[in-house]
DRENLUMVO-106429 format. One record per residue: x negated, y, z of N, C-alpha, C, O, CB in turn; residue in three letters. Coordinates in pm, whole numbers, plus 50000, padded with zeros to 5 digits. Atoms other than C-alpha are relative to their C-alpha. Glycine has a CB too. Layout:
BEGIN
XYZXYZXYZXYZXYZALA/...
END
This chain:
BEGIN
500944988849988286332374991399500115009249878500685006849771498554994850016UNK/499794986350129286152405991177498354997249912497184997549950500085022850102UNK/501235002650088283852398290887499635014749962498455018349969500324989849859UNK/500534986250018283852434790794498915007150022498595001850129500555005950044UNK/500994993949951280832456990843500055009750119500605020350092499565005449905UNK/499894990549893280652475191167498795011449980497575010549971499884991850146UNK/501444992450060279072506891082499495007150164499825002650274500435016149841UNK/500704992049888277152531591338500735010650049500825015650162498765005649959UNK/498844981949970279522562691315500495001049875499675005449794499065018950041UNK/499234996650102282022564191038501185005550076501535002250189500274988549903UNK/499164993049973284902590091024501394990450088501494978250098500245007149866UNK/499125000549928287912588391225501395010249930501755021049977499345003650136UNK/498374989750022291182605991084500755001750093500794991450160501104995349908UNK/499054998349894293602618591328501634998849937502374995750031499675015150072UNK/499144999450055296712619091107500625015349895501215016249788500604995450100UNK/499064987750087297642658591035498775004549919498665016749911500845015250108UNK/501274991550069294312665190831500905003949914501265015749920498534992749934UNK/499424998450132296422661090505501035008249995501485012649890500404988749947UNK/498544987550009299482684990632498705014449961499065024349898501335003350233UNK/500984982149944296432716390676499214996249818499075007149762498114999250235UNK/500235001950090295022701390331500715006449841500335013149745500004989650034UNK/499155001450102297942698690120500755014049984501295018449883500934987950026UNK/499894984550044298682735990222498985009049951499125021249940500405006850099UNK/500824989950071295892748790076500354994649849500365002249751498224999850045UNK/499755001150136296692733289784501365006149943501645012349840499934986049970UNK/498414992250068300172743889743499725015650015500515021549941501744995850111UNK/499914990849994299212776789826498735007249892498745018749848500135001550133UNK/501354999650079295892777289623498965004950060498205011849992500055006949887UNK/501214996249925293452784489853499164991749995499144983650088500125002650122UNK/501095012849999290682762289757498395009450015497295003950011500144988449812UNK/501514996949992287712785889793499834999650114500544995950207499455012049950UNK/501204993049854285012797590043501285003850128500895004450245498835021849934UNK/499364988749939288032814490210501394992950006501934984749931499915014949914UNK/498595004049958291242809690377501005000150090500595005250194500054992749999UNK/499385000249819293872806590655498964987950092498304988750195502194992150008UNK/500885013049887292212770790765498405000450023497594993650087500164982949928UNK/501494995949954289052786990748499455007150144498575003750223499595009649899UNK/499284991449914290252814890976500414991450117499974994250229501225006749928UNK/498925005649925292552790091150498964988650103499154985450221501344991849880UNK/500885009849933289762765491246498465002550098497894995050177499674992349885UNK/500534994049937287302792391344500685003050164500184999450270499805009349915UNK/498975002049913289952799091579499934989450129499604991350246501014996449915UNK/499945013149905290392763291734498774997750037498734992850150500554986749940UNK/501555001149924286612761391799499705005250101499045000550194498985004449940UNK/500884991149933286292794691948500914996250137500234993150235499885017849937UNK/498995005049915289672785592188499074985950068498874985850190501574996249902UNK/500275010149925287952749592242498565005450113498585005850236499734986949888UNK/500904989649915284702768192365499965004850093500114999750204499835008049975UNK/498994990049911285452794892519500555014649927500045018549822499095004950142UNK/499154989750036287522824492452499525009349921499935013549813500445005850097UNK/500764987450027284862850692447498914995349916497835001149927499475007650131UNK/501205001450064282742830492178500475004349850501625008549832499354984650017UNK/499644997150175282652836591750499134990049918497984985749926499525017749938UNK/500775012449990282452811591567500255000249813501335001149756500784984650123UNK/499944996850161281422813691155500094986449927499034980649906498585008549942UNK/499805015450103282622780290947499135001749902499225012049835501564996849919UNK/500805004450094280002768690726500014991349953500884982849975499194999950013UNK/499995015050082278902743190496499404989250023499404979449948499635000349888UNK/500965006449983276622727190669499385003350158499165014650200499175002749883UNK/501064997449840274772723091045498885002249946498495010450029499724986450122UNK/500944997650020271572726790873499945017149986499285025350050499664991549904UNK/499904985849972272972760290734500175008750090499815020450078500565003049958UNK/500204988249877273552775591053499495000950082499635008350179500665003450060UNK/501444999549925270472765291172498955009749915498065017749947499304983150010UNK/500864985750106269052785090871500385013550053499595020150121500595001349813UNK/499984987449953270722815490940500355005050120500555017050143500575005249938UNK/500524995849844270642814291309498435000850015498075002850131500514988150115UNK/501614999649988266632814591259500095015249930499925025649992498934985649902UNK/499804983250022267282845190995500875013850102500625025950098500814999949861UNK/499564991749923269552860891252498955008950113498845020950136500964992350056UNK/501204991449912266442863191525499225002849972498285003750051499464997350085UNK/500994993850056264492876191271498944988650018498344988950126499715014150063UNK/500675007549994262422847191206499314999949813500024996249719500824988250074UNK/500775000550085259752850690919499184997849939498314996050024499915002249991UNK/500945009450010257282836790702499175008150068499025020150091499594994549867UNK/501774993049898253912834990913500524996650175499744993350264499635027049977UNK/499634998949842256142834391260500134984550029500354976949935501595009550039UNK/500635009949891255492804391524502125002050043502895010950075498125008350155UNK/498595002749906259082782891618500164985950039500144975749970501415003649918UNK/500315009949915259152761091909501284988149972502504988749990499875006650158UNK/498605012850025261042727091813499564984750058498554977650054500374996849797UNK/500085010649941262282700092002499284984849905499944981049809501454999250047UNK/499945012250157260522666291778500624990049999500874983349899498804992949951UNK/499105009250035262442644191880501585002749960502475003050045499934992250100UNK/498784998550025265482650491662500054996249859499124990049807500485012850035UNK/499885003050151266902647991294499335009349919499385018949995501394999849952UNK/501134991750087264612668891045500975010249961500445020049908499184991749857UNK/499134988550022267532691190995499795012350106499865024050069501494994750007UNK/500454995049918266582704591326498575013449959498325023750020499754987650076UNK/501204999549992263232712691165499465007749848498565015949830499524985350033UNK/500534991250109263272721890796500705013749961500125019249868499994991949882UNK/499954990649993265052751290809499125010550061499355022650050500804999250023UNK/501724990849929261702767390988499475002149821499465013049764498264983850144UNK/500835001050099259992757390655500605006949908499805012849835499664987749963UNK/499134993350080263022773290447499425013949991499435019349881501434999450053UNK/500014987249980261792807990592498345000149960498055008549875500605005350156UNK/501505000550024257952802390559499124998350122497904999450132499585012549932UNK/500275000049859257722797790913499054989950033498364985749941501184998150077UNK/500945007349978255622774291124500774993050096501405000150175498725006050032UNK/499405005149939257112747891294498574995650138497354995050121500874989649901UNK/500975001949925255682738691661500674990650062501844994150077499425010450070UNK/499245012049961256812703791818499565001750102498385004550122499904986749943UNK/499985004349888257542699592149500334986150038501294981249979500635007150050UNK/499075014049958258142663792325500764999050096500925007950180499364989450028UNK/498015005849877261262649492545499374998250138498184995350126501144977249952UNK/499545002949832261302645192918500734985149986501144980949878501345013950076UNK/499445010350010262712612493020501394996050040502004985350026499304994450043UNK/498625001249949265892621593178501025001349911502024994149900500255008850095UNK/499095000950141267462633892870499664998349885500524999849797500615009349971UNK/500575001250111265302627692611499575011349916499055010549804500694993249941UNK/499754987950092265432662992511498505009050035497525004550093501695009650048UNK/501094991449986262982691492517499235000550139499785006050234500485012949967UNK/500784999549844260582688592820499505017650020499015023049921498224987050000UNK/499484991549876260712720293054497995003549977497545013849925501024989050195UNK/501114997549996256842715893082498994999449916497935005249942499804996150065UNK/500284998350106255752708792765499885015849923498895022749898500814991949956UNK/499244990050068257992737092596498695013150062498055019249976502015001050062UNK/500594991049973255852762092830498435001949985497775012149964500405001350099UNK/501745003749981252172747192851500205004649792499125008749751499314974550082UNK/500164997750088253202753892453500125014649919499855017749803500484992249979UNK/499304991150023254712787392501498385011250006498085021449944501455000950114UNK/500894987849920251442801892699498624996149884497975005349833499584996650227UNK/501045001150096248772783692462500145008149866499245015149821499874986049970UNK/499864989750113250292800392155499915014250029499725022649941501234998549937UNK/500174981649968250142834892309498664998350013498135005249927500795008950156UNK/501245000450032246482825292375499215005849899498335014349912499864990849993UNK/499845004150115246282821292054499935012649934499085015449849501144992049980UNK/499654984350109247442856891919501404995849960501525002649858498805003249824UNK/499345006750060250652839191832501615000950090502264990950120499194986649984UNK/498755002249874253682843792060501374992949885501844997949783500655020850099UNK/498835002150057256482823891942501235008949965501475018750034500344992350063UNK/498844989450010259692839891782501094990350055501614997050145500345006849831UNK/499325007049933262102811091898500024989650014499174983449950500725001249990UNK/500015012749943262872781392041501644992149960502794995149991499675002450175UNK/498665012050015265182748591892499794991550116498714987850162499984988949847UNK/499425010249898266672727392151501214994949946502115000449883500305005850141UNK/499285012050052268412698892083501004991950114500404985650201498834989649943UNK/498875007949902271792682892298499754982249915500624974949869502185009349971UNK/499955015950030270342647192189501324992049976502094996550061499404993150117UNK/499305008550037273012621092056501295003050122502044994950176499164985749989UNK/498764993349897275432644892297499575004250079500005015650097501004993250064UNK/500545000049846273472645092624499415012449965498675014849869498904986950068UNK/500414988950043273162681092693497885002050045497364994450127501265011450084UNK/501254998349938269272691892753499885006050131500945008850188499265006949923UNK/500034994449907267942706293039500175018350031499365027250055499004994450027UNK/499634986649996270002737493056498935011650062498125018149996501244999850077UNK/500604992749927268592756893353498755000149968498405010249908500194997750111UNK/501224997950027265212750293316499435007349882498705017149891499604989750005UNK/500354993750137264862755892904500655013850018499825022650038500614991349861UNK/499154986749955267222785692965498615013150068498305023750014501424993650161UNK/501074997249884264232796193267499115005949925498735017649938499334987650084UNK/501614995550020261292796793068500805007549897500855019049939498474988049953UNK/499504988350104263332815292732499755011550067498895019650031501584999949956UNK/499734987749944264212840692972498435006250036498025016949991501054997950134UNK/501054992249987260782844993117498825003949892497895011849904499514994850094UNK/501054996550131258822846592801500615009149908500065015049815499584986849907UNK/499194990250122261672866092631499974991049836499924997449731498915018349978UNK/499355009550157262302837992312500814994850026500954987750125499324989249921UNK/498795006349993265252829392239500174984649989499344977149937500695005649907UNK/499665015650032266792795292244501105004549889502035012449906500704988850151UNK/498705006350048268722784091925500434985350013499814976049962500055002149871UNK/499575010149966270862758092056500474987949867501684988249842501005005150089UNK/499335010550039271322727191816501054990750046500744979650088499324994949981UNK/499115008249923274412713291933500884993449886502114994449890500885008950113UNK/499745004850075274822694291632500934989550053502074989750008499054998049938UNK/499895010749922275622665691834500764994250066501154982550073499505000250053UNK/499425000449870277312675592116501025009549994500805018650074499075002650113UNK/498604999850030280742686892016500744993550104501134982150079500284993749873UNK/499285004349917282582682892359499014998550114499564996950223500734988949956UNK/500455004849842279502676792632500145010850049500515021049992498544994250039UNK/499984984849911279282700892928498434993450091497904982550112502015003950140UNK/501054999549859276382710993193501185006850075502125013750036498245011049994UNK/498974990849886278232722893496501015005749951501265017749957499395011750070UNK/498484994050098281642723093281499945009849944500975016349920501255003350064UNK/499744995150138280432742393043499474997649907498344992849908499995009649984UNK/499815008050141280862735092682498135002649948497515013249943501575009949862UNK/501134996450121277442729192481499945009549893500795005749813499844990349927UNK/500004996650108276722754492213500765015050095501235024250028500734989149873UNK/499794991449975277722778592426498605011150133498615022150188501384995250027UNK/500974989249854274572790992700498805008749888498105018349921498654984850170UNK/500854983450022272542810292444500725004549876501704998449831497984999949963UNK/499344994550069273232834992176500564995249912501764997749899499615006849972UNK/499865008250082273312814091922500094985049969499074979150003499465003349961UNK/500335018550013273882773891830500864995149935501965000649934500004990250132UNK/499935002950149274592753791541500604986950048500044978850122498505000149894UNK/499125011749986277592727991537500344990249856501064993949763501375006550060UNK/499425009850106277912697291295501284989150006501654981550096498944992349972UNK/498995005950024280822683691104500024993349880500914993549795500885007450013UNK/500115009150083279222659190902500514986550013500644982750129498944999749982UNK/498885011149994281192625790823499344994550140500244993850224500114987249850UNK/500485007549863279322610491130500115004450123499924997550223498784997750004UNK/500084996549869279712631991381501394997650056502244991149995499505014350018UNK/498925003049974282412633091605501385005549940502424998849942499895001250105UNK/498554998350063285112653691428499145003549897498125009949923501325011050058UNK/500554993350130284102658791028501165009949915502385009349900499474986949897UNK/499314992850144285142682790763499714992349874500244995049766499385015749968UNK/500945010950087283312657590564498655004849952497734997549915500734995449864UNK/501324998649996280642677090526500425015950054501515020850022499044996649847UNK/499364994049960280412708790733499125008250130498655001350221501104992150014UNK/500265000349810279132727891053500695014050031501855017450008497935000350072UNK/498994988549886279772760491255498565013650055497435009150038500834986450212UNK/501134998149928277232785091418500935007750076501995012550037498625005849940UNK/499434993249814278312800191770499355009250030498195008350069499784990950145UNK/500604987949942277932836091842500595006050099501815005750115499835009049916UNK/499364994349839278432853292170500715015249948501495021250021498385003650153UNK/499864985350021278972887191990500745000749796500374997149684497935008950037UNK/498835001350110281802891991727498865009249865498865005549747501975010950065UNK/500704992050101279352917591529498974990249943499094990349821499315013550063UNK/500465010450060276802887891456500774990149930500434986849817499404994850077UNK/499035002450082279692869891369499785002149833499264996749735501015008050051UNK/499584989550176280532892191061498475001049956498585002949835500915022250020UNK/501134997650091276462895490956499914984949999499274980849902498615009950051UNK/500435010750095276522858090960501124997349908500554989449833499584986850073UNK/499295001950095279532854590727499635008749834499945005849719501265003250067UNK/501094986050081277352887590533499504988449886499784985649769498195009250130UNK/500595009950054275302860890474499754987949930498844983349860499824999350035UNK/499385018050044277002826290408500505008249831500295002349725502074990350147UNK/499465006550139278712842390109499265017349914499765028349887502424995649995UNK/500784992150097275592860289907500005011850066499575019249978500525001249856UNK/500374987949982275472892790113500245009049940499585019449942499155001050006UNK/499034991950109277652907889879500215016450099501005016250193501954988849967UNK/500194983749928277132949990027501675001949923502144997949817498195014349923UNK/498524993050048280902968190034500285008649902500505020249937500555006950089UNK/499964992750115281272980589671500614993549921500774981249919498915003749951UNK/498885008550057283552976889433498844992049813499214988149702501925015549960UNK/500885010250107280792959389175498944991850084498534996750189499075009549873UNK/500585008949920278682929489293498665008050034497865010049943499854985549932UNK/501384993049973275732948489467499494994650144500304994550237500155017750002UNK/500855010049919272952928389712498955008050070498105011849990499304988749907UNK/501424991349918270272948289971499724985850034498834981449961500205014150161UNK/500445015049943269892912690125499674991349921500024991649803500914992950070UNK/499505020650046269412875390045500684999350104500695002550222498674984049997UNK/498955003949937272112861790080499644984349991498524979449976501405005649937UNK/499705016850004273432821890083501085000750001501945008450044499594989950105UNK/498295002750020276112803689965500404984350084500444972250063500454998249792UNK/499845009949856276922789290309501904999950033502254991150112498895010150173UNK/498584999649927280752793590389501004982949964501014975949863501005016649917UNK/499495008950017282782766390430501475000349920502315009049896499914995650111UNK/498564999950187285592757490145501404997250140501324990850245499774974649795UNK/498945001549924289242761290301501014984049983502114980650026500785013349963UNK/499425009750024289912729490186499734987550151500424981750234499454996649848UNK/500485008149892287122710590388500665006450178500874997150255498125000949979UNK/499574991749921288432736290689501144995850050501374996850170500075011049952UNK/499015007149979291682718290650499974986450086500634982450182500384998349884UNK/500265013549918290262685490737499705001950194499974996050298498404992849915UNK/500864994849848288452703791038501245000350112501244994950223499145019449988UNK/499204994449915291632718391167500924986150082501214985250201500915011549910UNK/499605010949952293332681791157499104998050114499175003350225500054989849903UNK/501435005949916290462668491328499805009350137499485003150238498375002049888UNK/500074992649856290312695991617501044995950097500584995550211500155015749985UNK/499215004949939293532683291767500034985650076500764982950171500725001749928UNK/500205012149951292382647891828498255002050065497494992350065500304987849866UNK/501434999650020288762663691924499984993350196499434982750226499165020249939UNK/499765009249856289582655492352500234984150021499974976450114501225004950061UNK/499735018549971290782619292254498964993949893498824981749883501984992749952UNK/501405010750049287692610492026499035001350104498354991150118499125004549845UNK/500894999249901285552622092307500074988250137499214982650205500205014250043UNK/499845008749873286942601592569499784982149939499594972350010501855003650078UNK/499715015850082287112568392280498514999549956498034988749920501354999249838UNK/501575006549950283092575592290499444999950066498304995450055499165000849973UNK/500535000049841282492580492620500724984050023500124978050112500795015950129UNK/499395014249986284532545092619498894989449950498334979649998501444998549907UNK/501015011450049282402530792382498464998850091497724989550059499625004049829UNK/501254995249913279382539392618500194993450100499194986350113499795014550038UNK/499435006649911281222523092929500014986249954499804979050051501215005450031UNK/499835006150084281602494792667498124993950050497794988150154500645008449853UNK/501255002849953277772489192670499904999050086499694987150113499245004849986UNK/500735001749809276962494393055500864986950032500414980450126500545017150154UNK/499515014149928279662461393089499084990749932498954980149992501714995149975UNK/500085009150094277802444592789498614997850056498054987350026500295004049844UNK/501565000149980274212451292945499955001150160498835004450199499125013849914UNK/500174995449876274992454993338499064986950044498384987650146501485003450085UNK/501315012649902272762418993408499385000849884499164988949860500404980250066UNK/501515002350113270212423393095498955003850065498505011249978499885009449853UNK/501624994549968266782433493278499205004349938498055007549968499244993450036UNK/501195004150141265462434492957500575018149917499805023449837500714977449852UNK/498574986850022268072468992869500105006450040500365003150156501155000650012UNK/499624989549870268542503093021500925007849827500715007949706498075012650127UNK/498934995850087271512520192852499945013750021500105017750136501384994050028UNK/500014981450031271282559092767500855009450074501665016650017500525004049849UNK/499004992049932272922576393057499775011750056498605015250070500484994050088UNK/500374983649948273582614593216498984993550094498924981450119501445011750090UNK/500964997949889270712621093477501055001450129500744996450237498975014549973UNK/499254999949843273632628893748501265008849921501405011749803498935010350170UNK/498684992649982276932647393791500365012449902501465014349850500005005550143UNK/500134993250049276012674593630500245003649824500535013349755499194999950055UNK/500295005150175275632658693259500944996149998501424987950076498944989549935UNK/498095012250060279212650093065499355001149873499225012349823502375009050002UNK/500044999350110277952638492749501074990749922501444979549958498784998449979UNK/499375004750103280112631992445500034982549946500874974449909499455008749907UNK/501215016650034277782598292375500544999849864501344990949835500344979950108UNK/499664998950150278322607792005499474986849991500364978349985499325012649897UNK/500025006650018276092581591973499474990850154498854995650249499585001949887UNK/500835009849867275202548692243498704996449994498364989549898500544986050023UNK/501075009350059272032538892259499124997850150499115003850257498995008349852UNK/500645005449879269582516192461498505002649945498135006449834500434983050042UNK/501325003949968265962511192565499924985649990500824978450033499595004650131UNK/500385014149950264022476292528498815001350048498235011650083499994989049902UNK/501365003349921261152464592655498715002849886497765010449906500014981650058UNK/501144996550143258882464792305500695001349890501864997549886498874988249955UNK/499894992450142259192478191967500114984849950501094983349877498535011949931UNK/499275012850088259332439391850501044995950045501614988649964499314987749984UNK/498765010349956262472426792092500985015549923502135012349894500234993950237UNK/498584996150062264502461691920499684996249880500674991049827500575015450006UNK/499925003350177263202454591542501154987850057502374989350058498034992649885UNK/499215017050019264512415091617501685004950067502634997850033498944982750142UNK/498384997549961267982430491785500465004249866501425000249799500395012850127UNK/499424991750112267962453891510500334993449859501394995149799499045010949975UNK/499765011450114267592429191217500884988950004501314983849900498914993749977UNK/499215013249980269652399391394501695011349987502685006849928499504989050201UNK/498474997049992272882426991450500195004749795501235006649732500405017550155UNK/499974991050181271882441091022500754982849938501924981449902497475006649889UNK/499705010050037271992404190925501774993150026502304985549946498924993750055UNK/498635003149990275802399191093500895014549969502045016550008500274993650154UNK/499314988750090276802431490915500635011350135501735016850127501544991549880UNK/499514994349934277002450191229498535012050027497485010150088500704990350108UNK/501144988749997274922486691179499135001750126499734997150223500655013649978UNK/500524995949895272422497191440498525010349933498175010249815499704985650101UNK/500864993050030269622520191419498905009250081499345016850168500605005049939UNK/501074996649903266172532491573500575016950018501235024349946498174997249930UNK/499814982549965266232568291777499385008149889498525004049811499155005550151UNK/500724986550102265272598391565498544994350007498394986550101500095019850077UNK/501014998250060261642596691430499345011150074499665022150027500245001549868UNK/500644986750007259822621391561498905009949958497715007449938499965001150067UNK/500624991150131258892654191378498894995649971498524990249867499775014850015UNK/501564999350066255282654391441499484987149963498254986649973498885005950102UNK/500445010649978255012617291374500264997049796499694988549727500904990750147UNK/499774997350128256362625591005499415004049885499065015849883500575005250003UNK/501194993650099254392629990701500295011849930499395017549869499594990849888UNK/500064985250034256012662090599499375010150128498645019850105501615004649965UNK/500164994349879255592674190963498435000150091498125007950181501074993050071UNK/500995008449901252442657591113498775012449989497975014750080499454980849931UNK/501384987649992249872688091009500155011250098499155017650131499795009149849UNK/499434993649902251882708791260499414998050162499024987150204501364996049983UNK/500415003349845250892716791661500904991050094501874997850129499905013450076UNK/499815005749881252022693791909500325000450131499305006750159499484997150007UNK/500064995249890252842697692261500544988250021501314982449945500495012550040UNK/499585012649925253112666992534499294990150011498094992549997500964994749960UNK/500415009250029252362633592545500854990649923500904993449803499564996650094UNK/500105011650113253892600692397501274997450039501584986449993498814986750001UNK/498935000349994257522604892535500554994449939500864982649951500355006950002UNK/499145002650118259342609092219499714990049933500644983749883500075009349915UNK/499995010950092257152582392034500404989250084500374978350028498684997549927UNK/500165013949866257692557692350501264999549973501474988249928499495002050193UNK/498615000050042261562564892284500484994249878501484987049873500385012049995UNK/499925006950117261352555491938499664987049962500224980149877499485005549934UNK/501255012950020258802526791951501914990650056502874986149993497724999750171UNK/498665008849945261722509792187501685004249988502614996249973499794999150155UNK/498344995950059265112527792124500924997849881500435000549772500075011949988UNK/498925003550080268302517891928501265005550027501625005150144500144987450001UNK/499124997050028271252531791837500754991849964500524984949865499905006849949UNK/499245012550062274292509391845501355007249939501645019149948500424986950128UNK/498494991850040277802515791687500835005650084501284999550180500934992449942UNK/499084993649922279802538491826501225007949980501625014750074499435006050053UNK/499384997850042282292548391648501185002550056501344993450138499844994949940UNK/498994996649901285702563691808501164988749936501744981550017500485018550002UNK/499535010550065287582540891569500024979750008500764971149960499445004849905UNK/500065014750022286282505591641500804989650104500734990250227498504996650003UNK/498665006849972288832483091731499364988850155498314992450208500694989149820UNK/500035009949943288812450791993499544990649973498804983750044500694997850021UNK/501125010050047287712428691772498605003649928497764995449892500644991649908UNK/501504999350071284752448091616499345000450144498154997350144499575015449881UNK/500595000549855284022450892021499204984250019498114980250060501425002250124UNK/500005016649934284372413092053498614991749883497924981849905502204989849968UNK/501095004050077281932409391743498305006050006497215001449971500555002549875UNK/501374997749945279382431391873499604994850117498394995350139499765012250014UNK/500584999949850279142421192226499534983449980498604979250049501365004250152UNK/500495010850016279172380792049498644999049957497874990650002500724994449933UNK/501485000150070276052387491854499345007550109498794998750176499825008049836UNK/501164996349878273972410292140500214986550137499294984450216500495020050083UNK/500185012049902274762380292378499164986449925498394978449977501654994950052UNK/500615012650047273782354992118498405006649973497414999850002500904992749846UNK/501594999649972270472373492073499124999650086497904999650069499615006949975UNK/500634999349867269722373492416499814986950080499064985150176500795008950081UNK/500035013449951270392337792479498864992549892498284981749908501664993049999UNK/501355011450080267812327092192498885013049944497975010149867500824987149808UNK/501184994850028265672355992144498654996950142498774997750264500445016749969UNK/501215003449901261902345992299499165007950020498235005250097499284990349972UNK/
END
């Protein structure tokens, strides 16, 4: 057996990172700026689709920041966010002076509920308060409920920014995540499915947003030949180095997708007679998720702690679903919308390893230990 640690999501190399690397170095391109900066914007907008623009950054959080500054989002302004997600989702609201407003999940995808989102849309206009936009979240890949969230944006007129941190490769009705509204924010942090090692992307439909978010990533530097600023800016652009890694990494981005959609198939054999288990799957035909990460349902919040502690104890990672926002002590003074979804998801949900990397025998060491807990847990 592999004594090693099986982690949750550690990187994956494809092999040519270090050719797209080692030419920035020979050529000296190590800043903000570059061909593989250029070159990897490129391979995104191609993997996408054609007609998208796509600004390399330093960070998924950052182009959740300045996709919020893009729709004019300001202190004092009301923005509707999914809570069940990673707080990255969430403190870029607070960055601007904004007001964050939590919505809870639906049960089909875990993601932003459809009826929530609106019963929250029409009370804040009540209110005096109309929201300026709306985060939605492609959960651990699984896209949200397109049409519907899409539905109410449109009829209330707020935008969706799409977090598709996540979901790097899922589709609704074959098409790519990060692509159905104007804007949405892609991560390429070591965990996700392809990294720069640290890293994200934001997705614009319109080449002229484009260029005001790059304005932006590097200080808002106005066209003059001495450093002169009308804006705030940020020093968001991604280094042509990390860009290098990216570009490796885009070439193997179809065969890590299919090696975690494997690992996902992987589970449904490991749990198809557990009763006790429901394994994290699309709602129907419609849903192709990535399954960045796998994860199950139990029955109570004590049988996942005792999974979760018996797989920590044989050095094999696992980890509860996102937290959610409003359940958070930075977050919790914030409005609400729903009922007990997202915490009902958390209370019982786990995240197991899923890694595109893990071999046969780290298989054969996870599936020994979730069988041996199931044969003596009481």
């Amino acid at each position: 057996m592999n004594s090693e640690k099986i982690w949750l999501s550690s990187p994956h190399m494809g092999g040519n990172e270090q050719k797209y690397v080692q030419e920035a170095f020979d050529t000296n391109w190590v800043a903000p700026l570059g061909p593989n900066v250029s070159g990897l914007e490129k391979d995104i907008e191609h993997y996408l689709r054609e007609d998208m623009h796509v600004a390399a950054l330093s960070s998924g959080t950052a182009a959740l920041h300045l996709g919020l500054v893009l729709l004019g989002v300001k202190a004092g302004d009301e923005v509707l966010c999914q809570s069940m997600t990673f707080s990255a989702s969430a403190n870029p609201i607070l960055y601007l002076g904004a007001i964050p407003v939590f919505i809870d999940s639906e049960k089909d995808t875990w993601n932003l509920c459809p009826l929530a989102l609106e019963e929250a849309i029409t009370d804040r206009i009540a209110k005096g308060k109309k929201p300026k936009a709306i985060i939605g979240v492609h959960l651990y890949g699984m896209p949200f409920k397109v049409e519907e969230i899409m539905a109410v944006s449109k009829k209330y007129g707020i935008p969706v920014l799409e977090d598709s941190a996540e979901a790097l490769g899922s589709t609704y009705k074959g098409q790519k995540c990060g692509t159905f509204s104007d804007l949405a924010a892609l991560s390429f942090n070591g965990n996700k499915i392809i990294t720069t090692s640290g890293g994200g992307a934001l997705v614009c439909k319109e080449k002229a947003v484009k260029d005001k978010t790059i304005f932006f990533a590097t200080q808002s530097r106005d066209n003059a030949p001495h450093y002169q600023h009308s804006e705030i800016g940020y020093n968001y652009r991604m280094s042509n180095i990390c860009a290098g890694i990216g570009r490796g990494q885009m070439e193997v981005i179809d065969l890590r997708v299919s090696q975690r959609r494997a690992m996902h198939s992987f589970y449904q054999e490991v749990f198809k007679d557990n009763q006790e288990v429901s394994v994290f799957k699309e709602p129907h035909e419609d849903y192709f998720s990535n399954h960045w990460l796998s994860a199950i349902l139990l029955d109570s919040y004590e049988k996942r702690e005792a999974l979760r502690l018996f797989l920590e104890k044989a050095d094999v990672e696992s980890r509860p679903l996102w937290k959610p926002m409003h359940l958070q002590p930075i977050f919790e003074k914030y409005p609400y919308y729903g009922t007990t979804v997202s915490e009902d998801l958390f209370k019982k949900g786990l995240c197991l390893p899923s890694g595109s990397n893990l071999t046969d025998i780290d298989k054969e060491k996870i599936n020994k230990n979730i069988t041996s807990f199931f044969s003596t847990f009481v």
